[in-house]
N, C-alpha and C positions, 0 to 999 in steps of 0.2 A: 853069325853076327850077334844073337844072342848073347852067346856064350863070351864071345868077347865084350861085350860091355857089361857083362855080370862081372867077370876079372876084373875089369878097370874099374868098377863099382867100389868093388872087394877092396882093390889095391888101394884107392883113396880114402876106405872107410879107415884100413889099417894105418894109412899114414897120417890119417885126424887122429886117429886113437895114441900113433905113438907120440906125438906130439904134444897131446893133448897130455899121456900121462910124464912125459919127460916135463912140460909145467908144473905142472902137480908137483914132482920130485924136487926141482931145483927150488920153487918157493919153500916147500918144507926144508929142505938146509940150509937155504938162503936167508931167511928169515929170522930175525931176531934183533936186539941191543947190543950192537957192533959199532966198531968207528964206524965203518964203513957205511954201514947204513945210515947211521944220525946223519951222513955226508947226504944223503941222499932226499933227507929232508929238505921242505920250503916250502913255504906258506903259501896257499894258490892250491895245492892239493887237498884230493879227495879224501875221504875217512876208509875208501876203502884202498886205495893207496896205501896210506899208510900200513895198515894193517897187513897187506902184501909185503910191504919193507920190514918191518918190523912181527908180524905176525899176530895174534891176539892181545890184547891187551889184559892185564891185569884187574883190571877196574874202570868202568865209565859210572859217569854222573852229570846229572847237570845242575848248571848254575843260572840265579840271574842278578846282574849287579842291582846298583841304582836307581836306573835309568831305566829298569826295566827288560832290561835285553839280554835273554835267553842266552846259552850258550853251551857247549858239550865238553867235557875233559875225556878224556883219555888217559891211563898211567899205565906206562909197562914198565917193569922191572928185568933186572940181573944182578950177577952176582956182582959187577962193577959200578953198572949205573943206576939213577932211576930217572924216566923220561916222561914227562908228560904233554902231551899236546892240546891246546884249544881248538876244539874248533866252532865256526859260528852257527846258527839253527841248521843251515841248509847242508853242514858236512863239511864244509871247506875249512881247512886249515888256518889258522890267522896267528899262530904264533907256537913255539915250541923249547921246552926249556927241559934243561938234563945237566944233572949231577953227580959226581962221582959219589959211591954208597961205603968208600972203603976209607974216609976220616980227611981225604984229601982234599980241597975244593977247588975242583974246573967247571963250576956251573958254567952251562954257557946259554944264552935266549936268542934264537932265533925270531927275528921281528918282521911284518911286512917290509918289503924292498931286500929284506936277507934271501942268499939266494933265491929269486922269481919273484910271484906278485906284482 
């Protein structure tokens, strides 16, 4: 009886594990300034969301307007685009703006109510 729940032990630990590293894998190629991804942007998400769709970012800082209120940037770069996200103190998302880097302009601003929020 041991022995058999030490296998099934074994057997669940390996299929956390391969799981666990086949995530690992697909966000590492999955990850970066793609159509595809920008698609997958929307305001309402997390910073570390983001960062999974997109992967590290280039540069953070923060800002504060006017009015006083805080807020976080994000910039990632490619060789076609560059993206940047706001987000507000707490990490959520509130807006997202990306341009083409190659002379062309498709900026496009992602606003609350844009996909979610």
């Amino acid at each position: 009886m041991r022995k058999r729940v030490f296998v099934l032990g074994a057997a669940l630990a390996a299929l956390a594990l391969a799981f666990s590293l086949t995530d690992w894998v697909l966000v590492r190629l999955c990850a970066g300034v793609t159509e595809e991804n920008l698609e997958r942007l929307r305001t309402g998400i997390r910073r570390h969301q983001v960062e999974r769709i997109l992967g590290k970012p280039a540069e953070y800082y923060t800002l504060q307007n006017d009015q006083g209120t805080t807020f976080h940037v994000g910039v990632w770069l490619s060789e076609r685009r560059e993206v940047t996200v706001y987000f507000d103190r707490y990490g959520w998302v509130t807006s997202v703006y990306y341009i083409n880097r190659q002379g062309s302009w498709d900026g496009h601003l992602i606003l609350p109510g844009d996909r979610g929020s």
